[in-house]
Each structure stands twice: as C-alpha cells, then as structure tokens.
N, C-alpha and C positions, 0 to 999 in steps of 0.2 A: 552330665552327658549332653551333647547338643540337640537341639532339637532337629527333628527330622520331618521336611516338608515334602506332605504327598503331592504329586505332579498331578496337575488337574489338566484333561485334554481336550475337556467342553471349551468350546469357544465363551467370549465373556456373556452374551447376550443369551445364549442356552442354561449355561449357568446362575444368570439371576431371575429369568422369568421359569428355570424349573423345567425346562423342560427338557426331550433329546435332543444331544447334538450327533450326527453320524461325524461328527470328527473331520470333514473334510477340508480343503482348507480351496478357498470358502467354505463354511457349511453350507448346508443344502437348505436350512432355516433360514439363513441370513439372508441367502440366494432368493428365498422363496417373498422375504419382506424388505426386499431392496435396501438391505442395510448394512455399515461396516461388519466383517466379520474380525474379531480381535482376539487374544489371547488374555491368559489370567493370572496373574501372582498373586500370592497372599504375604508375599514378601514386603511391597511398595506401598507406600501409602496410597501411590495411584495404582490400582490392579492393572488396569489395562494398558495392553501393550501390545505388538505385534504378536498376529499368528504364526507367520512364519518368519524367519530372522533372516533365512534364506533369500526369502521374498523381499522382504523389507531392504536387506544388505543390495539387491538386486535392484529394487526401485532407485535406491540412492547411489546408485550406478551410475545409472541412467539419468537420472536427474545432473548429475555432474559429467556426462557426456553430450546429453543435450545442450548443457550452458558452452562446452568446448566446441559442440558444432556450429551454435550461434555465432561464435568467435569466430570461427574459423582454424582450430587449433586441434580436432578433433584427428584429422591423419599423421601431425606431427608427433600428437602422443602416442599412436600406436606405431609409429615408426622408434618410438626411444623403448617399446615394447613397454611390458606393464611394471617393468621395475621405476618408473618413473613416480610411482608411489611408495615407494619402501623409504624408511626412515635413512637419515646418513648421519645422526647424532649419538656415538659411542658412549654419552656421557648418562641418555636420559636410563632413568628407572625402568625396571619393565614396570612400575607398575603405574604406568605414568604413559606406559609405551603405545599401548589401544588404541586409545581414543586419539593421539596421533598419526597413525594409520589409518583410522577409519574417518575420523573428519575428513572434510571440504579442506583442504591448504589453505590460508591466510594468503593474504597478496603477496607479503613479503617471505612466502615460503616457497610459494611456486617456482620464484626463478632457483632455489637450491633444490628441487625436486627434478626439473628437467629445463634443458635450456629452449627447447619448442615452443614447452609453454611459461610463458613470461607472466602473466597473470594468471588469476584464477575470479570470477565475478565474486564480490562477497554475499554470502547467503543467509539470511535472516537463521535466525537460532531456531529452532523447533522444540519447543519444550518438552516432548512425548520422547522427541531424540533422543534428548538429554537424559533423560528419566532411564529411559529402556540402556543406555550406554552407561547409564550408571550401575547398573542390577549387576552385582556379583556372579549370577550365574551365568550372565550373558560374558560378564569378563573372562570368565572358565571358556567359554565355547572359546571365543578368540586367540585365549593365550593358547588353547588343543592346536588351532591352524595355526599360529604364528609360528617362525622359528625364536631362537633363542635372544639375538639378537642381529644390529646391522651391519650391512659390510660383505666383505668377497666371499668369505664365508659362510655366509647362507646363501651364494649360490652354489655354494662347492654343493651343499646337502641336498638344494632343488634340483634331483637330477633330472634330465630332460628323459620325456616317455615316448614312446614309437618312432617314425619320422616325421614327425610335426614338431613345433615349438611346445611348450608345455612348463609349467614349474611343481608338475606333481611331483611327491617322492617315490622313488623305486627302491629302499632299501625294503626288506622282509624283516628286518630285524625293529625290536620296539624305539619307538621316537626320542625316546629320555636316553635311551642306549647308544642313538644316534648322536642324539646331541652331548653326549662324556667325550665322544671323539673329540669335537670341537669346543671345548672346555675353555673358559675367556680367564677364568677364576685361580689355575693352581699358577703358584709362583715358578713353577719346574716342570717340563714336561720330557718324556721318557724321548732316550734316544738312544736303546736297546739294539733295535735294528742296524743304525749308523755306526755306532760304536764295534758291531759285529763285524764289521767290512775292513779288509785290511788296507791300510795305507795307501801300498800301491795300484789297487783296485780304484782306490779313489780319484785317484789323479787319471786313472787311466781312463775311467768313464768321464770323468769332465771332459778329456784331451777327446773323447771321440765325439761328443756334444759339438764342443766347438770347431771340430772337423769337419763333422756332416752336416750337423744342426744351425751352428749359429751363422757362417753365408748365405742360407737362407733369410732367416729373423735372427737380427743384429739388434736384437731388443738389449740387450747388456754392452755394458765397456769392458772387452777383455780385461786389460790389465785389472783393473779392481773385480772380477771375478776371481780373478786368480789370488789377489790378495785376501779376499774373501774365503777362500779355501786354504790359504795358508792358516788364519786365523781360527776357522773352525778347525782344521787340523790338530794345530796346538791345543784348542781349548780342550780336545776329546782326548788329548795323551794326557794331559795335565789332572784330569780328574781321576777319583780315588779309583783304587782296584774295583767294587764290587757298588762306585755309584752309573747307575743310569741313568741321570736325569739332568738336564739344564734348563738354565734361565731360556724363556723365549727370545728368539735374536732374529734379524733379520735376515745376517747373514747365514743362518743354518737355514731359514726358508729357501734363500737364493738354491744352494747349494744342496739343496733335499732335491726340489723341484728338477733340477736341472738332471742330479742323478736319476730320479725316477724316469722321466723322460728317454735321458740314456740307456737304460738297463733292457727297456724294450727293442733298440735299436741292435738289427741282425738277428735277432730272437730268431726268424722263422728258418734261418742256416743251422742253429746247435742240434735241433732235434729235443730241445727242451724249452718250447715256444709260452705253450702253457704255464710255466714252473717260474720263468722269469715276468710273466701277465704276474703272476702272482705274488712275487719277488717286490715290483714296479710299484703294484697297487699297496702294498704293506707300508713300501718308504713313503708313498704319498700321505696315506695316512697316519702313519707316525709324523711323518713333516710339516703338514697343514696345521698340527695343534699350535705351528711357531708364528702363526696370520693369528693377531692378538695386539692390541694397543702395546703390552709390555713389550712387545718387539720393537718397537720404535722403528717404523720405517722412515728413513732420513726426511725424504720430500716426497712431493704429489708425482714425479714423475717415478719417482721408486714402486710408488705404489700399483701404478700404470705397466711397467715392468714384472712387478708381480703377477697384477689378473693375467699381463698376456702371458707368463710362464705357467700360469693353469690352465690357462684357454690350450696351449700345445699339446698340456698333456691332455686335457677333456676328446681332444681330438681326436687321440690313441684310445682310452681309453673314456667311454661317455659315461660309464656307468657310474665313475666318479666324481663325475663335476658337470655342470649345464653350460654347453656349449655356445647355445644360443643367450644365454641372460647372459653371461660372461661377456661374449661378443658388446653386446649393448652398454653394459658397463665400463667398457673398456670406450668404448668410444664417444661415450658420453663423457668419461672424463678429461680424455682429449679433445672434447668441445668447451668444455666449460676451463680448460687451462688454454685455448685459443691456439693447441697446436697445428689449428688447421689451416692456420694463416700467417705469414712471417712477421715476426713481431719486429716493433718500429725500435730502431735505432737508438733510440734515447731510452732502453732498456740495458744496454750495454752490456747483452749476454755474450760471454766468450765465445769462441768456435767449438772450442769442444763442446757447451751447453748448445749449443744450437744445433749443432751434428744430433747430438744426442735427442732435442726435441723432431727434428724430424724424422731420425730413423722409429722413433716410435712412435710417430702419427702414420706413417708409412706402412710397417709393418701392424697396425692396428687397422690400417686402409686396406691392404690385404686380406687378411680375418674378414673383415665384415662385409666385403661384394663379393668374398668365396661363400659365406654362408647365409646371407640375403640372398644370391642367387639361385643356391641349393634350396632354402623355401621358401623361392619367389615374395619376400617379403621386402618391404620396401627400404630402403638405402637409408641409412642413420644419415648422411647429408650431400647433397649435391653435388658434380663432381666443381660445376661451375663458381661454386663457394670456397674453393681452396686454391689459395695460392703458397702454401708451403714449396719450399724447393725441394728436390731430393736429396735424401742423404750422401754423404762421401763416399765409392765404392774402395776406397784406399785402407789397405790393415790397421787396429786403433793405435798401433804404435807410431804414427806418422800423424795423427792427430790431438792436438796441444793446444791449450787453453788461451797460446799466446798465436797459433794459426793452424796452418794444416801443407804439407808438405806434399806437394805435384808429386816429387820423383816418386814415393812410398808404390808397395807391390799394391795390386787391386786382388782383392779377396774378398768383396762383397759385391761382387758383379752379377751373381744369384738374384741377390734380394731387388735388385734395378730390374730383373726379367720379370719378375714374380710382378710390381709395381705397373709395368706397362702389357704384361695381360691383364692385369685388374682390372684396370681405364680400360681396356678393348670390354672386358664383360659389362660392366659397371655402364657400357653406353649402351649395350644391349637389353639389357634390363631393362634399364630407363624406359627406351622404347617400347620393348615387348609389355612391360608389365606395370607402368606408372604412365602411360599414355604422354609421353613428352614429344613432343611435335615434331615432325623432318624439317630441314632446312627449306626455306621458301622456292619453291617452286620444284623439288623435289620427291619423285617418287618413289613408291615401297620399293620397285627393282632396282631404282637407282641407289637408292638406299642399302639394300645388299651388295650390291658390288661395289661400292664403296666399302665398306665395313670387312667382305669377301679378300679386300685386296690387303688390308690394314692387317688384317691376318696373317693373311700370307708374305707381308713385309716382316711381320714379325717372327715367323718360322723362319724364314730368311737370313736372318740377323742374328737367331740364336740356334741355326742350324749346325749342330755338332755332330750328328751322327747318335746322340742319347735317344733312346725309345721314347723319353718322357717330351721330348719335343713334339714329335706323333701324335704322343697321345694328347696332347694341349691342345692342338690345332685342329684335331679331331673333334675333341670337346668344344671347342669352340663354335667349329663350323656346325655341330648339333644342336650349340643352344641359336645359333642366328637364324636357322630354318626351322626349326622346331614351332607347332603352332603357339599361340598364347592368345590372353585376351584383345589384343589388338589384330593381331591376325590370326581369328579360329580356324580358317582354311588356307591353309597355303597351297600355293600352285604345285603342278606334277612337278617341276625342277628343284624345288624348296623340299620337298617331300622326298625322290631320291636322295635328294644331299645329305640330309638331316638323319636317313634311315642306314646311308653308308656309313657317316660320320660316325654316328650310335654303334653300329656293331663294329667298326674299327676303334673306336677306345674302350669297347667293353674286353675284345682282345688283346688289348694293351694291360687292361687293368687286369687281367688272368693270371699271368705271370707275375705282377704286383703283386697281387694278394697272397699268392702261393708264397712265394718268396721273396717278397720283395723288404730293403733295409730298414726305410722309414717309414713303417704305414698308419696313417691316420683312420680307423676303422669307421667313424662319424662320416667323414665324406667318403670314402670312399663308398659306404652303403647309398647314401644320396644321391652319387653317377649312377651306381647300378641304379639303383630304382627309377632314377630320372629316364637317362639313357632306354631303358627298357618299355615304358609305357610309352616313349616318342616314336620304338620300332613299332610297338603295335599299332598307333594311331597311323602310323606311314602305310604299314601292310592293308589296315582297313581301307584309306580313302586312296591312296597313293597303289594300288594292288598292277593296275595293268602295266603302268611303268616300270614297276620295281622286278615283277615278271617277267618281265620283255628284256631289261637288264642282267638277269640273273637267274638258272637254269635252279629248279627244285629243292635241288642236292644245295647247291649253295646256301639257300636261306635259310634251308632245315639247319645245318651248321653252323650260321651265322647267328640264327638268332636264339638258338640250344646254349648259346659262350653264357649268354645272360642268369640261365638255372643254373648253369656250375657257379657261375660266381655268385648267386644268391645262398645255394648250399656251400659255398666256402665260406664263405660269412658267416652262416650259422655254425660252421663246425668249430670255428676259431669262439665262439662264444654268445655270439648275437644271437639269441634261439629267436628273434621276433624275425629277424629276417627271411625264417623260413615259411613264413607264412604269407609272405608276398611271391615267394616262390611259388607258391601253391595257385597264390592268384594268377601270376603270370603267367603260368601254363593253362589254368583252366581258360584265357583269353585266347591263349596261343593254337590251342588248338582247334578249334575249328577256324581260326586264317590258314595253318598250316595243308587242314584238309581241304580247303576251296585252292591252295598254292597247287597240291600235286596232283587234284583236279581239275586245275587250268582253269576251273571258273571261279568269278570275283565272288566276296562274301554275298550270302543271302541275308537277307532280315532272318529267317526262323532259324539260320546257325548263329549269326551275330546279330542278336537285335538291338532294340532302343535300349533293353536293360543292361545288355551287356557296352552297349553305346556312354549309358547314364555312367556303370563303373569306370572303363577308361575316362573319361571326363574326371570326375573325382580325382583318381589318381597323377593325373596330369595338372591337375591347380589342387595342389593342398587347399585343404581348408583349416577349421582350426583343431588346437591341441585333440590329439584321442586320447582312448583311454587303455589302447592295448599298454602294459607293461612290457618295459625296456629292459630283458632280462641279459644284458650285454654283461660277461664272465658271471653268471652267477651260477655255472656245473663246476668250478674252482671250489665252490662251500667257502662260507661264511662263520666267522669264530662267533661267540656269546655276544658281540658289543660289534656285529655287523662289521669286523675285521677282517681279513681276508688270513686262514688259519696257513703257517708256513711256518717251516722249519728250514731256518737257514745253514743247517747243516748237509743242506742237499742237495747245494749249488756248489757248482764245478767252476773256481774263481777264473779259469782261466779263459770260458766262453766269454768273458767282459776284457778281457787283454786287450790292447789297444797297441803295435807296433813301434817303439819307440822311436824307430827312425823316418818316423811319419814326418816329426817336428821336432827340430835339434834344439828351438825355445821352448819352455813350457809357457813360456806369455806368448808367444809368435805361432801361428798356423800358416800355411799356404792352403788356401781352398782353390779348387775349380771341380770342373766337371770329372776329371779325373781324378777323384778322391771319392767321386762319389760309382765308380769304375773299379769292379775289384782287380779286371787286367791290370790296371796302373800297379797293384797291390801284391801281386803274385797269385790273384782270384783265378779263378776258371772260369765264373758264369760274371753277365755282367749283374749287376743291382739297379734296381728300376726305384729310384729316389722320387716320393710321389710330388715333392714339392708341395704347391696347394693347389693343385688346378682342380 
C-alpha cells in the first residue's frame, strides 16, 4: 500500500522550534520575529518551500512583469492578452508540459510566445524554484488548472465569464468530463449527430451560410468549400449501416463549424429558437473533437480559418468557446505569418494566395477592433502598421491563381463596409482609450467633427435604406461622444449626441434581438450594456440639455428600450444579463425621478457611491467572477453535452429556396438577400453584421 503523507499546516519555523503556528500566511510568529515565513514537506530532502504557491506563482508574476516593464514590453503583452504564455508545442509530454508554462521563456522562446515580446531578460536559476517545481504534489495542483493540452482548443473550453475578458471555465459539469469532449487520443471520433441530417438539409444550410454569412467574412474559398462538402458527403454515405464514427479530418471541421453556425441562423422566425440553440450547440460539440493534429490542417492559413470559424460561432453562442482569447489568437497568428503587411514580391504568391491572405487578415481586423472596442481593451496592432491591401469584392469564381477577372459580379461588397467602419472605430479608440495624440495643432472639437463627418461619409456611401445602417452610425456616433479616459467630461453637445445616439441604436437592436436573422448574442449584450451606462452618465452630468430637448414621456421611453433589451437577453438564455438589468434600473431611477421633477440630480438621490458604480461600469476593469450562464436552462447531458433528441426537429425550418442560386458553387449576395422582401418575406431581417 502506498504510503500516506499527513499534510502539515505549521509553517516550517513553528514546526521546528515546537511551537504554535495560527496557520496564517504569514504567520503571526514569523510576523512577530521578522522572519521568512515558509512552508514544510517531508517529502523533499529540502522541506522548505513556499507557504503559499498562490503567493509564490504570484511573486513570480510580478517579477517577470517587472523585467517587461524595464523593457518596456509590458503593454504589448497585455495587448496579445495572457495567451502569450500558453504553450504552442503539440508534440511535448504533459509531463514535461509544467515547468514549461510556469518558467521564465528562454530568449529564443519568446519570440514564438508572442510577437510584442521579442526577448525575455535571462534570469538566474533559483534553486528553491527548482526544488518546489519539482514536488510532485505541486505538479498535481498544476496539471488541476492546466487544460489538457495546446492549441484552439483549449480555448474553445476557457469559456469567457461575465462581461469582462476572463479564461475561467463556465462549464457545471466535472473537468475530466470536459475534457473526453475534447479527446486528442481516439483514432475515430463520433459523427452521430452529422450522419443524422439528411443530405439535402446539408447542402441547404451550407447554401444559406454562404448566402448570408460568407459576404460578410469571406474567411473561406467557396469553391473548395463546396468540394469540401462533396467529400464529406461521400465519405458519410460510404460508411457502414450501424458505423458512427470517423477519422479526424479537417474537412468535417470546416463543414461541422459552418453548419452549426447555419443552424442558428433565422432561429428566432420558426418558433423553435431554443430547440435549434440546442440543435447548433450539439454539432459544435460533436465537431470540435475533429481540431486534433490527426486532422491535418493543410497550412498556417487553414488553420487561421479555422479559429475564425469558431470566433463566429463563440459570437452566437459565448458559452461555447472564448470569444476574447480566440480574438487574440487569431490575430496573433496573422502577425507572426506577417499578414498584416503585403508580402515582397520575390515571394511569388499567386493572386489567388494573396486574395486569400488578405481577406483573412481583414476579416481577422474586423473581430478584433469590434471586440477591443467592446472591452475598451487595447488593439492587437496599430492601424499605422499595416499596409495589407484589401481583399477582392468580386465572387471566388473570377478569382485564379493565374489573376483575377475585372468583369466578375461583386459579392463581397459587405465585407469592404464592415473594413472601413472598423478603421472609423479603431481610430476612436486609439484616441479615447490608448491616448494617441490629435494631429498638430489640432483640437478635441476639431477633432470630432472631423471624425463626425467621416461618419456620416460613410452612412452616405452605404446608405441603402437597411436599418442596420442606422444602427452603425448611431453606434458610432455613441462611441465618439461617449466619455472615456481621455475625455472624462464631455461638453453639453457631446453628451446630447452620444445620449441620442445610445437610445436610437438601443431601438435599433430591439427588433434585432427579437427577431432578427443573424444574432451574435456576445456583442450584442456588450451595446446594450455599453449603450446603457453612456445614457446614464449623459442623464447625470448632461441632465439640463437633454431635458430641455426632450419632454419627460420621451426619455422615460427612450431609456425603458435598454431593460427590455436587457430582459431579452436573458430570456434567450443569458440569465447574467439580468442582473445588469437590475443595476440599471436601480441607477435609473432616481435620474428618472429628478427628469419628471424637472430638477437636476441631487447628491443624496445620486451620490458619489452611485457616481463610483457608473464609473466602474463605464471602464471595465478586469475579468469578474459572476458566472456566464449563457443557454445553460437548455440542461446539460452527463459529459456537459447539450441533451437533444434529433427527432424533434422539423427539417424543413433549415430549407433554403433553391432558386436563390442556380450554382451550388456561385451565390449573388447583396443587401437584398439579406431582405426577406426580396424573398417573398413580409418583415424585413435586421442582419447584425458586426457593428
């Protein structure tokens, strides 16, 4: 039988001189005789070791962020966020894997850790380190926090918690249960679910993907989608009557991903919105087991491809994947493959490779100044550091390895709008929140109406008559008046603006939520909550103008849209989001009661503490700890699955009209497609894009 060692809680110095320790950490003896206070094994030859590991893992933190502030490298790392230390070697042992994680990087590790930081200082050995990093039981605690191993896949499982950044896990279900989903090891993994789905169903949620979906993010090459799908096709007729299971492949990833994605899309028209959340979520996780070395993704941009087809869906749904670490990953690998610069000539990439590399540093550029700016978090890189061109707006069937064909229809004209709001936000940011200096001689109002006008050039140019234009230019003109750390107070003008702007895309997003085709429930909870604390800080400081503007009845209605759309949120499955609801009434109402009594807030209805909470909410800080219970009243199977029985779906809510598109390789996108008038619809559909 093994031996069994009792855990000793005295600190080491209470322990050898005999006497009590009260356990604290410090102890209160240690404290008393100004001495290290340490911990005890009777495991090591050396007992002594740290008291807390917590502490200890924490000093050595610090000590390797100190050396990056010396450098000066210290904002760049936390701009690549903290995946900048997770491993990217598939090949090592876990049990080899630790002490790689938890070490200082080597010089020449750094630059494959992140490309900000280029070095790392080398750091004398610590022999006590070494000892303590040696202890088996300290390897136990490690391997408990570690995931299984590295790669997209352990961010699919760090799901992201509240609205903050975050890599806690939200699953309820046990961690070893979590991680069989994501199995690296079987040669065959189950494709029950896929196999369930009939043929034409199949083709028909692809053909709606690339209808609606892909002229926004042209992340793939149609035609080898579609070959992609032919080939899965075949390979799931070709297997036995009563097998389930296939080799990992990449192209059943493509094609899982893509479907789940689809399967959401119009949900909130069948009246079985929920059934297909739950439909969506099942393929994802049956399809994720196929991100595995044995899938052999061709190349680095495949791979780049991939994160951003789980970023879309994390988007839809957060509960399944982290939105935010995803974001960083993805465009950290488009820095270190230098898609953010046009590669020199004597590289000899064809046009179609080059199309291909910019539509996905492009659409990766998208992602990441939509959701930097949602938590005001600093911009993975500059806009002034890129000079990639843009992608081709021309169908991929016009695009050839040997050139690219002028006359070809334009069907990716979306994704160029989406690109040139980004740069409009991505400069406001800059300003608002990374303190980047106005042009020389240049002042803050000239400043906004410059930017003001840049705006409204852009609504201009893609003014169609779609709601979702509205709602862009709204959002827009919110985030440019909205306070921040460069400007904590803005003028009475900036503050109407920014309080109109707010409750005209919160009305915009009302009918989105309710009903709208392609809802990304990540951002759209981030307007609301954004939008909403911008109308309170307006009503606080901004009260006599916005009064003087707008008669009682108005505002009470205008700023009411924000709790409906905070309870729609939650009722689709977000239950956290209810409880920002709850904050933003309790703020709301006493502005509301100084609005329909005509006098401005007092201190004793809104004071500093309620002052102190808008602040907060208004500049996230960092990760919380509320749980992100985003669909978890759907219930959960034994192995954290999402329990469904696909006998209960009605195939023909996923039908897709065949005379949409007379190719199955060819689409025609535009606005009206995304138009159910154009369709024989009655209401229109409010396609959220990514604003």
């Amino acid at each position: 039988m093994a031996e069994c060692r009792r855990s000793v809680l005295s600190c080491a110095r209470c322990r050898r001189r005999k006497i009590k320790c009260d356990r604290a950490i410090p102890c209160g003896q240690c404290l008393a005789a100004k001495s290290e206070c340490t911990g005890f094994s009777s495991k090591d030859q050396d007992p002594t070791i740290p008291r807390s590991i917590v502490q200890h893992l924490e000093t050595e933190i610090a000590k390797v962020e100190g050396e990056l502030a010396r450098n000066g490298h210290l904002e760049e790392l936390n701009a690549s966020d903290i995946l900048a230390g997770m491993p990217t070697n598939d090949g090592i042992p876990m049990e080899n894997l630790a002490l790689s994680v938890i070490d200082v990087p080597k010089l020449e590790e750094a630059s494959n850790a992140s490309l900000a930081v280029n070095a790392t200082p080398s750091v004398a050995r610590d022999t006590i380190r070494d000892e303590v990093m040696s202890c088996g039981e300290i390897q136990a605690m490690i391997f408990a926090i570690l995931p299984t191993g590295p790669g997209i896949s352990d961010l699919i499982a760090r799901v992201r918690m509240s609205l903050t950044p975050s890599t806690a896990m939200a699953s309820d279900s046990p961690r070893e249960d979590r991680r069989r989903s994501f199995s690296r090891t079987g040669n065959e993994v189950s494709c029950t679910m896929l196999r369930s789905i009939p043929t034409p169903i199949l083709r028909s949620l692809v053909k709606k993907y690339m209808t609606r979906v892909y002229p926004i993010f042209p992340v793939l090459h149609a035609p080898t989608l579609w070959q992609q799908l032919e080939r899965v096709i075949k390979t799931l007729q070709e297997l036995p009557e009563r097998h389930r299971a296939v080799p990992p492949s990449f192209d059943f990833l493509i094609i899982y991903l893509m479907l789940s994605i689809s399967a959401t899309l119009g949900s909130a028209r069948t009246g079985h919105e929920a059934k297909h959340m739950v439909f969506s979520g099942t393929l994802f996780e049956e399809g994720i087991q196929h991100l595995s070395d044995k899938a052999k993704i061709p190349s680095d941009l495949a791979g780049i491809q991939v994160t951003l087809m789980v970023l879309q869906y994390a988007s839809i749904n957060p509960r399944l994947a982290n939105v935010w670490m995803l974001t960083g990953a993805a465009m950290r690998a488009c820095l270190e493959l230098g898609l953010h610069r046009e590669p020199p000539e004597a590289l000899n990439f064809d046009q179609l490779t080059l199309d291909l590399r910019r539509r996905i540093f492009w659409s990766t550029y998208n992602f990441d100044r939509a959701i930097c700016s949602a938590l005001q978090r600093p911009l993975s890189i500059p806009d002034q550091t890129i000079d990639a061109r843009f992608p081709s707006v021309l169908d991929d069937r016009h695009i050839h390895p040997n050139g690219i064909d002028p006359t070809g229809t334009e069907t990716k004209i979306h994704s160029m709008r989406w690109i040139q709001f980004r740069r409009l936000q991505s400069a406001m940011t800059e300003v608002h929140f990374q303190g980047k200096p106005l042009e020389p001689g240049q002042t803050w109002d000239d400043w906004l109406v410059v930017m003001e006008r840049r705006l409204q050039a852009w609504y201009e140019d893609y003014n169609d008559g779609h709601e979702l234009t509205e709602f862009t230019l709204a959002h827009g003109l919110s985030n440019l008046h909205r306070p921040s750390p460069r400007m904590p107070m803005p003028g009475p003008r900036s503050l109407m603006v920014a309080f109109e702007a707010a409750c005209s895309s919160a009305k915009s997003l009302r009918d989105h939520i309710l009903t709208g085709f392609y809802r990304r429930s990540w951002l759209i909870a981030h307007h609301v909550l954004e939008n909403s604390m911008v109308v309170l800080f307006c009503l606080r400081h901004g009260f006599d103008t916005i009064s003087a503007r707008f008669s009682a009845q108005e505002i009470f209605e205008m700023t009411k849209v924000f709790t409906a759309n905070f309870l729609a949120l939650a009722a689709q499955g977000w239950n956290e989001v209810s409880n920002y609801a709850g904050v933003y009434e309790r703020l709301l109402g006493p502005l509301l009661e100084s609005v329909f009594s005509n006098r401005p807030p007092s201190l004793s209805s809104f004071g500093p503490a309620q002052d102190a909470e808008l602040t907060r909410l208004l500049y996230p800080g960092p990760a919380q700890l509320d749980k992100l219970r985003f669909g978890s009243r759907y219930g959960l199977g034994g192995e954290g699955m999402p329990s469904f029985d696909i006998g209960t779906l009605n195939w023909e809510d996923f039908s897709v009209s065949d005379g949409r598109s007379a190719s199955a390789e060819g689409f025609v996108a535009g606005w009206d497609l995304l138009d159910p008038n154009a369709i024989g619809g009655t209401a229109q559909d409010l396609v959220f894009g990514m604003a």
